[in-house]
C-alpha positions as CSV (number, residue, x, y, z in Angstrom):
1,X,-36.7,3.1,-33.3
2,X,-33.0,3.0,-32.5
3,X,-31.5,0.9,-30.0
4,X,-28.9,2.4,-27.8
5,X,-26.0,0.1,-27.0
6,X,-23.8,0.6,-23.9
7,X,-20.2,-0.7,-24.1
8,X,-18.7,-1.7,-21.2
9,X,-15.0,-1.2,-20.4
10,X,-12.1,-2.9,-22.2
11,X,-9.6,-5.3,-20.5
12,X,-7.1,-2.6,-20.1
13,X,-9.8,0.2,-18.7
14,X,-11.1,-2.5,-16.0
15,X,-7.4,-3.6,-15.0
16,X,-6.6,-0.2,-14.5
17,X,-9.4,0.9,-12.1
18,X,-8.6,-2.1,-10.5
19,X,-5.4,-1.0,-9.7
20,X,-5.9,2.3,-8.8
21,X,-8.5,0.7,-6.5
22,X,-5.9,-1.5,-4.7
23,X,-3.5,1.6,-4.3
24,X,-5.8,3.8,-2.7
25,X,-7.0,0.8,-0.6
26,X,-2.8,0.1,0.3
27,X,-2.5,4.0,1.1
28,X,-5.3,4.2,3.4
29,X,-4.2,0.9,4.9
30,X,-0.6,2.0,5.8
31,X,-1.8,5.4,7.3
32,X,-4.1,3.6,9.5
33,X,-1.2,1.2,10.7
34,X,1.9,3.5,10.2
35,X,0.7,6.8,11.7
36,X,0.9,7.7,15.0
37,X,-2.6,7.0,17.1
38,X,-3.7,4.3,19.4
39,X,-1.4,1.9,21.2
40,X,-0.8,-1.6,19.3
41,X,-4.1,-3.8,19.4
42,X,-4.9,-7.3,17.5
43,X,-6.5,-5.9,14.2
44,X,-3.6,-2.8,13.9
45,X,-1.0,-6.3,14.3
46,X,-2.9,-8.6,12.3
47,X,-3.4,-5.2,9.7
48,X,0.7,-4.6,10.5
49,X,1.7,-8.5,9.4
50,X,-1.0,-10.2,7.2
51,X,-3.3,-7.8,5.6
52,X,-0.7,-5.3,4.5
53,X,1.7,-7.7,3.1
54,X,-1.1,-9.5,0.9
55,X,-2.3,-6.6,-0.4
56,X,1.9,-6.0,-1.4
57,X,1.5,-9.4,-3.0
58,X,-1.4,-9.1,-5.1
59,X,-0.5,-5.8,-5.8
60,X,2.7,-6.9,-7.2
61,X,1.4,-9.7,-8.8
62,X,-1.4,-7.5,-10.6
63,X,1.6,-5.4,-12.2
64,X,3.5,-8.1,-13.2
65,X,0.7,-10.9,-14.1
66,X,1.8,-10.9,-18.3
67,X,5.3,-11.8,-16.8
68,X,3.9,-14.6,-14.3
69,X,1.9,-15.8,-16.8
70,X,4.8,-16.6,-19.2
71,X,6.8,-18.3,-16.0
72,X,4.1,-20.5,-15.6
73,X,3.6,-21.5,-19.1
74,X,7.5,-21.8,-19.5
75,X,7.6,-24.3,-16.3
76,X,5.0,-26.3,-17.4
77,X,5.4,-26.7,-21.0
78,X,8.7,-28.2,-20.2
79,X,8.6,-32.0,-19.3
């Protein structure tokens, strides 16, 4: 009897699904706040000036986490 093994993703595959995840999230996201449609409510300006700009910022920091991750280290290695 053989057993089958199932592999799950690498680092790499993950990261990038994660990523493409977040960018179709951010697209969706600024149509629904940027295009034309209902006048300005609480959740489109909450959406307009919190959500939106966080998902900037993790976005951002997803893309360069290797380089943030050496900033870190660098500021506290040194005493």
């Amino acid at each position: 009897m053989t057993a089958t093994i199932r592999r799950t993703p690498g680092g790499k595959k993950t990261r990038d699904r994660q990523r493409l995840a977040h960018m179709a999230a951010g697209a969706l996201l600024v149509l629904y706040v940027y295009l034309p449609g209902s006048p300005g409510t609480a959740l489109q300006a909450a959406t307009r000036w919190v959500i939106l700009p966080l998902l900037v910022i993790t976005g951002v920091s997803m893309w360069q986490w290797p380089k943030i991750r050496r900033w870190i280290r660098t500021r506290t290695s040194t005493p």
